[in-house]
N, C-alpha and C positions, 0 to 999 in steps of 0.2 A: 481539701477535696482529694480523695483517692481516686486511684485510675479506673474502677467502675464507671464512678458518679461519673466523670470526665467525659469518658467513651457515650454516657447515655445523652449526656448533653449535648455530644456531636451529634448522634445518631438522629434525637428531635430534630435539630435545624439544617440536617444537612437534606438539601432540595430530593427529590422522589421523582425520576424519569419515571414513564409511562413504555415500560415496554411494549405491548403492544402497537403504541406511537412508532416507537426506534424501528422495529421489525417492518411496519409497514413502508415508512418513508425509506429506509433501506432496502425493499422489494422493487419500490415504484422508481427508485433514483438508481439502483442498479440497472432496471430492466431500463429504463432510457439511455444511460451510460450504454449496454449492451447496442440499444439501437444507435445511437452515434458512433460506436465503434462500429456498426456493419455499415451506416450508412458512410464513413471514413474508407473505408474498404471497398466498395463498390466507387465511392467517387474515382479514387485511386484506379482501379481498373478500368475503367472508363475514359478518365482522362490520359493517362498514361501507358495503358494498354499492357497490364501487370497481370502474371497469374493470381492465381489467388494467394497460394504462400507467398508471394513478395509484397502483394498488397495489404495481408495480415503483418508482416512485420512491420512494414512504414508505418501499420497506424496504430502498432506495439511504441514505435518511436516518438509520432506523434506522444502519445499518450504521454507515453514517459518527460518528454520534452517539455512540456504541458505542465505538469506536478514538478520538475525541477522547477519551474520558472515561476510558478505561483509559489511555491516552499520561499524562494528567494524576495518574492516581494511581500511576504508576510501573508498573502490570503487563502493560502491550503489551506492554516488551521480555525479559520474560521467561516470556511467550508465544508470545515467536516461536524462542526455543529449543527450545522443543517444536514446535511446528508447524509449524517452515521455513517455506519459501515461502508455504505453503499461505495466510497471513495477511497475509505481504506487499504479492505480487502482486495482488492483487484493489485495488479503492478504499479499502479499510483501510488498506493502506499508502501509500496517498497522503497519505490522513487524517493519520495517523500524524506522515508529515515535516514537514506544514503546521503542528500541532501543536507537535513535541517544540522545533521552530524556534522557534514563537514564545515557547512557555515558556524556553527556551534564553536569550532576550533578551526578556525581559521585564522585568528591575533598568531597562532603558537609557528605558526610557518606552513610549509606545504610536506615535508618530512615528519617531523615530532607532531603536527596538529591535524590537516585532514589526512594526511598517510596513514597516519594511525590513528586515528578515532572513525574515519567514515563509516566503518562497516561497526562499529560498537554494537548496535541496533539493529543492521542488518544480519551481520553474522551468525547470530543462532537460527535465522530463517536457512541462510545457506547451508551452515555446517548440517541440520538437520532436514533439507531438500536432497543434498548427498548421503547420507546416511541412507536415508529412507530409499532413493533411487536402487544405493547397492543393494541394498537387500533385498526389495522386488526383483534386481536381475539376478540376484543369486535363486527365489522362487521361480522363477520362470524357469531357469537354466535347470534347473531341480524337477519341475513340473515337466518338463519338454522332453528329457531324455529318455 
């Protein structure tokens, strides 16, 4: 059997997601995500008597706290079968890679194993969120003058 034949015989049995499916459940589970984070945010001020930027961040922490701690008990990733995007996208799934990384290497020590692998997955987010930042402030600082 040549690597054609191979490739076509993956291609028949390999299962066929329903994008339109993905897109939807990812609209409908983001936009409730969306409404738990505001209704997190209003409890926050209400209870605690927070402006609004401090209340957005506690419930940036929530969040994040949240996706560590499911990543840790195994059931993020079989939450996001159901949820597509909807869980990824957001901070959770940054959460999530900084995590599953460091549990991933965790046998190797806290130096040689999550010191240096945590960010494997995350890093190209960061190194490319600074990139990107600089150059907007160097357009602005361009655009302003």
């Amino acid at each position: 059997m040549n690597k054609k034949q191979y490739e076509k015989i993956v291609k028949k049995h390999t299962p066929k997601e329903d994008r339109f499916i993905n897109a939807l459940s990812a609209f409908i589970f983001g936009g409730l995500l969306g409404v738990l984070a505001e209704a997190i945010t209003k409890l926050l001020r209400v209870i605690f008597n927070l402006t609004v930027l401090d209340a957005t961040v506690w419930m940036m922490i929530v969040f994040i706290f949240t996706a560590c701690l499911l990543t840790a008990l195994g059931v993020f990733d079989k939450l996001t079968t159901f949820f597509k995007a909807a869980i990824i996208i957001p901070i959770t799934g940054f959460a999530h890679s900084v995590t599953s990384a460091a549990l991933d290497y965790k046998q190797d020590g806290l130096i040689q194993g999550v010191g240096s692998n945590c960010f494997k997955m995350a890093g190209s987010v960061i190194l490319y969120g600074v990139i990107s930042a600089f150059i907007l402030v160097i357009i602005g600082v361009i655009i302003n003058v």
